[in-house]
VEXPA-984858 format. One line per 4 residues: their letters; for each residue x, y, z of C-alpha. Coordinates in pm, whole numbers. Layout:
a = X Y Z | ...;
END
This chain:
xxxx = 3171 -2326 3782 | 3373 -2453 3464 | 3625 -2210 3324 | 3777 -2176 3015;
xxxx = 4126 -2392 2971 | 4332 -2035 2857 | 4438 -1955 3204 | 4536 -2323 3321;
xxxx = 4764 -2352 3035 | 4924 -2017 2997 | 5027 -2159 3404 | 5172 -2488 3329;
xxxx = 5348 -2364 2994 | 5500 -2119 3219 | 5514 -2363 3536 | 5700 -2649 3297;
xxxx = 5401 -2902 3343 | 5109 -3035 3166 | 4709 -3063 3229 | 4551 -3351 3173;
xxxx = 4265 -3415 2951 | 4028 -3706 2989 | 3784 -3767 2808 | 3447 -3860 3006;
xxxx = 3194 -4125 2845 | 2934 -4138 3112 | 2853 -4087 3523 | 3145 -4282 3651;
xxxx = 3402 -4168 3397 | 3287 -3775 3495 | 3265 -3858 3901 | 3620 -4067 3894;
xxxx = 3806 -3771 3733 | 3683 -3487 3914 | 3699 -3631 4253 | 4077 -3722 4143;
xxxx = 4158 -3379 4008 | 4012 -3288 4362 | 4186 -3488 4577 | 4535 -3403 4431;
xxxx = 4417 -3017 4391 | 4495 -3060 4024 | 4327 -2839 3750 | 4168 -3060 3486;
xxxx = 4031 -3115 3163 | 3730 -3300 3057 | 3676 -3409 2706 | 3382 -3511 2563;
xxxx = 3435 -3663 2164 | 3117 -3564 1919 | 3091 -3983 1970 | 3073 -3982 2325;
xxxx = 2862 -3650 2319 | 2583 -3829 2107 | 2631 -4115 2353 | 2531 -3892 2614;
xxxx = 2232 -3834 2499 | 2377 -3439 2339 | 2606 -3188 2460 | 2319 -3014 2682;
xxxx = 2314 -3328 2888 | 2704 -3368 2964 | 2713 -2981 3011 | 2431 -3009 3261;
xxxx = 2539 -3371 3411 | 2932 -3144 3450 | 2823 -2877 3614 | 2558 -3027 3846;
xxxx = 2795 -3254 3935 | 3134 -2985 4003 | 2851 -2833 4226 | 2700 -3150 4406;
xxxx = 3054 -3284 4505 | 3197 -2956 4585 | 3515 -2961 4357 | 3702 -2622 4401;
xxxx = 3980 -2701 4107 | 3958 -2517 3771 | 3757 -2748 3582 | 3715 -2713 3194;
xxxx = 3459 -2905 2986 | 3633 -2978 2630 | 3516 -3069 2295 | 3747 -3285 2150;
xxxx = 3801 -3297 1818 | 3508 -3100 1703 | 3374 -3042 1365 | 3256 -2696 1250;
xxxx = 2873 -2762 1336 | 3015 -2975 1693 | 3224 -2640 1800 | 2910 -2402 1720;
xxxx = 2651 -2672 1912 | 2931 -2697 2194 | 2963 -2289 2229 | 2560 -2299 2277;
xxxx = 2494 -2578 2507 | 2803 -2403 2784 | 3131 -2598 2723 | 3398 -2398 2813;
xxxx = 3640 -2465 2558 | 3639 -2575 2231 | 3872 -2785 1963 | 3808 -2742 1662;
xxxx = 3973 -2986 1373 | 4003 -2829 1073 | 4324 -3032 981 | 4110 -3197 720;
xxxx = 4039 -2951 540 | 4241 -2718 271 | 4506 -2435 508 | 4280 -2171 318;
xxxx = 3951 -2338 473 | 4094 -2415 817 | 4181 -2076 865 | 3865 -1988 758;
xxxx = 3670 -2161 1010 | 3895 -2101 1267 | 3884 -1754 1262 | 3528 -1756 1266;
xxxx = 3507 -1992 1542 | 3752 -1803 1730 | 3552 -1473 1706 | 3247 -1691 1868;
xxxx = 3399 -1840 2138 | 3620 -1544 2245 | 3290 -1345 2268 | 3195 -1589 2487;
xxxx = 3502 -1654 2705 | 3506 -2021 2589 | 3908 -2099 2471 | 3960 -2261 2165;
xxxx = 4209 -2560 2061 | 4280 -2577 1682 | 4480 -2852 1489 | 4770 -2876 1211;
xxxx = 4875 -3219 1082 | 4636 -3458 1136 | 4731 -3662 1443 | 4766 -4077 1363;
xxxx = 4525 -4373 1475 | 4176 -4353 1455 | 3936 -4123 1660 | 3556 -4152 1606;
xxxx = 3708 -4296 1250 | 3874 -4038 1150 | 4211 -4255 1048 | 4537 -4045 1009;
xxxx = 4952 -4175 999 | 5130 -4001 1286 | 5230 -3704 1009 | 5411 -3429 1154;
xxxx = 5278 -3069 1137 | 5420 -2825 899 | 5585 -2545 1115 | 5459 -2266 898;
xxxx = 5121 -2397 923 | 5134 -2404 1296 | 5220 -2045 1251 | 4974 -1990 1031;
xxxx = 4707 -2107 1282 | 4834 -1990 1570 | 4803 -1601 1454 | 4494 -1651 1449;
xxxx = 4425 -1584 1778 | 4338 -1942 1915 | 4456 -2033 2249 | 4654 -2351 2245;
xxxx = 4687 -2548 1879 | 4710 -2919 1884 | 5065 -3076 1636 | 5058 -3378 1488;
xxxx = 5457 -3497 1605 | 5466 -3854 1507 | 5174 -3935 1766 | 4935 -4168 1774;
xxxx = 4565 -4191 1862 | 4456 -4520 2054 | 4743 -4818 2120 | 5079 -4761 1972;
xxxx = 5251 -5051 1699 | 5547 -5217 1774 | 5673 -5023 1492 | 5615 -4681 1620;
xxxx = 5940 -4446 1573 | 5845 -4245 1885 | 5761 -3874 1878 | 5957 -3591 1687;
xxxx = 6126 -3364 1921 | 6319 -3203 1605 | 6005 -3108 1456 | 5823 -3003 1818;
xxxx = 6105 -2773 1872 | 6055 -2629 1546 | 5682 -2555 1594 | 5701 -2440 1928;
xxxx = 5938 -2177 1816 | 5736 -2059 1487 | 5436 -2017 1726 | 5580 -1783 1956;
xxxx = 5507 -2036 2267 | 5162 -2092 2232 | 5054 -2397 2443 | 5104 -2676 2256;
xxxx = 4855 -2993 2280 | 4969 -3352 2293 | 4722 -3535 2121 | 4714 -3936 2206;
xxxx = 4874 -3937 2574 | 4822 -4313 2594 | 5142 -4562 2562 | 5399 -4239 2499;
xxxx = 5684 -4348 2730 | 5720 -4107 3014 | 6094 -3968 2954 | 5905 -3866 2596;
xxxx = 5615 -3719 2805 | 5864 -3521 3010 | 6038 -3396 2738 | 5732 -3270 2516;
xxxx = 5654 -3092 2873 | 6006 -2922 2880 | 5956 -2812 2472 | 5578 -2636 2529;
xxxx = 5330 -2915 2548 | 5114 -2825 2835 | 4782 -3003 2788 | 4778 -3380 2736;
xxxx = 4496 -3598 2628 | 4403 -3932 2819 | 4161 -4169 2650 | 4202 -4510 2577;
xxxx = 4449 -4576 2929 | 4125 -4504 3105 | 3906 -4732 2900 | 4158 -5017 2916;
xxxx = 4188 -5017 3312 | 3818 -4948 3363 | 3798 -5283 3113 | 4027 -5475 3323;
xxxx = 3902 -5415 3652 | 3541 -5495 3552 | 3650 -5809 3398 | 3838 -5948 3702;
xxxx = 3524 -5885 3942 | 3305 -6097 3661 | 3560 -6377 3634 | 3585 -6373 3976;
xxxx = 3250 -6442 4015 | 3146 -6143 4238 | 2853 -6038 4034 | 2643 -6357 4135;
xxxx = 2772 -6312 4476 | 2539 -6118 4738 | 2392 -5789 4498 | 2738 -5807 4342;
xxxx = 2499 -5769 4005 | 2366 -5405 4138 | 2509 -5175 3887 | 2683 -4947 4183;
xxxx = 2890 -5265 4289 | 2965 -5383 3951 | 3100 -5063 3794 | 3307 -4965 4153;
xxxx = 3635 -5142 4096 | 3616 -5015 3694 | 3516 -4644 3874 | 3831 -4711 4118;
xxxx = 4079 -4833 3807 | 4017 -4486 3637 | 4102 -4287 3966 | 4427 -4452 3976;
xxxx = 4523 -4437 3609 | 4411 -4018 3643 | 4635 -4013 3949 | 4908 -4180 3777;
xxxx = 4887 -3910 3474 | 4850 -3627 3678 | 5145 -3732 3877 | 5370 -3785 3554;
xxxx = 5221 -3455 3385 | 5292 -3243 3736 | 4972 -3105 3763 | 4925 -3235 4130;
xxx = 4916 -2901 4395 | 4907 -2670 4065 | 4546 -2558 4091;
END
């Protein structure tokens, strides 16, 4: 059964460690990261991106694919199913086909509007136990194209937001989505410590977990970040793997072309990059 991500946050803010999110794009991706978050009795996150949701076929179908598949392999570790960085009409769609939590990013629009929307989406998901992830300062790179410059969050804003009864509010602090340039100035711990104190400890979210360093990682932990997002490390080792079985030839060896054969050492890659996060974030034995 999928739960809410309130709880397993409110835990590792108070525990001094972080839960991972990773974001799922299909069977493997799903089935990788669960039996991971399994095996080192971690709780976990799954996000799903509008992009990746319409990929899916619609939010019905990973909902259903999620829980089917928390029930066929027997996983007993808090599991939540996220949207990740959800419009107004995404959250609302989300809320009806079962997610469990929500993120709504509203850091496009005007303060006034945000907090319009965000109260309203709060109201709906809180009546349905589903948590809800709002963002201030939009976070840099590109996700789904949606292009933004590593700002940092304004500290009253983050206040602002976080009264409003969310659960955990995502900062922008100088990260990045997608690989980081050469140029990159690292993240602002000035400006994390100023938000975590105007928000009276809310969990704080740590939006493009891919490339940070891990002494940063470890010290965004120590300052309130307790749920990191995973995206593009897992794409990039599922992309390597799969390309060293086809230049090695093993697809035209035997039924090295059968889809379960070719996708295994991609579907292995992502288990190891999930265990590596989950060891860095301390999640592992915190379920």
């Amino acid at each position: 059964m999928l739960v809410s991500a309130t709880e397993m946050l409110k835990k590792a803010r108070d525990g001094h460690y972080a839960v991972g999110q990773f974001n799922i794009n299909n069977l493997e991706w799903t089935k990788a990261i669960l039996l991971t978050a399994q095996e080192l009795n971690s709780p976990v996150i799954l996000g799903v991106s509008e992009g990746a949701g319409k990929y899916m076929t619609g939010f019905k179908t990973v909902a259903a694919m999620v829980n089917a598949m928390v029930d066929s392999l027997g996983i007993t570790v808090p599991v939540a199913l996220h949207l990740d960085h959800g419009s107004y009409e995404g959250a609302k769609a989300c809320i009806e086909a079962g997610f469990s939590s929500i993120m709504f990013d509203g850091s496009h629009y005007s303060i006034e509007e945000n907090v319009a929307k965000t109260t309203e989406l709060v109201e709906l998901a809180h009546s349905k136990g589903i948590s809800l992830e709002a963002e201030v300062g939009s976070i840099g790179g590109e996700e789904d194209g949606v292009v933004g410059a590593g700002e940092i969050a304004d500290p009253a804003e983050c206040a602002k937001i976080s009264g409003l009864g969310i659960d955990f509010l995502a900062a922008g602090i100088g990260n990045i989505h997608g690989k980081y340039p050469e140029n990159w100035k690292g993240l602002d711990f000035e400006a994390l410590g100023k938000i975590h104190d105007a928000t009276n400890g809310i969990p704080l979210v740590l939006h493009g977990g891919t490339g940070i360093p891990a002494d940063m990682i470890k010290q965004a932990i120590s300052l309130g970040v307790s749920k990191i997002n995973v995206n593009t490390e897992c794409q990039l080792s599922f992309a390597a793997a799969t390309r060293e079985y086809i230049e090695a030839g093993k697809d035209l060896q035997g039924k090295g072309f059968d889809p379960r054969k070719l996708l295994a050492p991609g579907f292995e890659a992502i288990k190891a990059t999930v265990k590596e996060k989950m060891e860095l974030f301390g999640s592992v034995n915190k379920a």
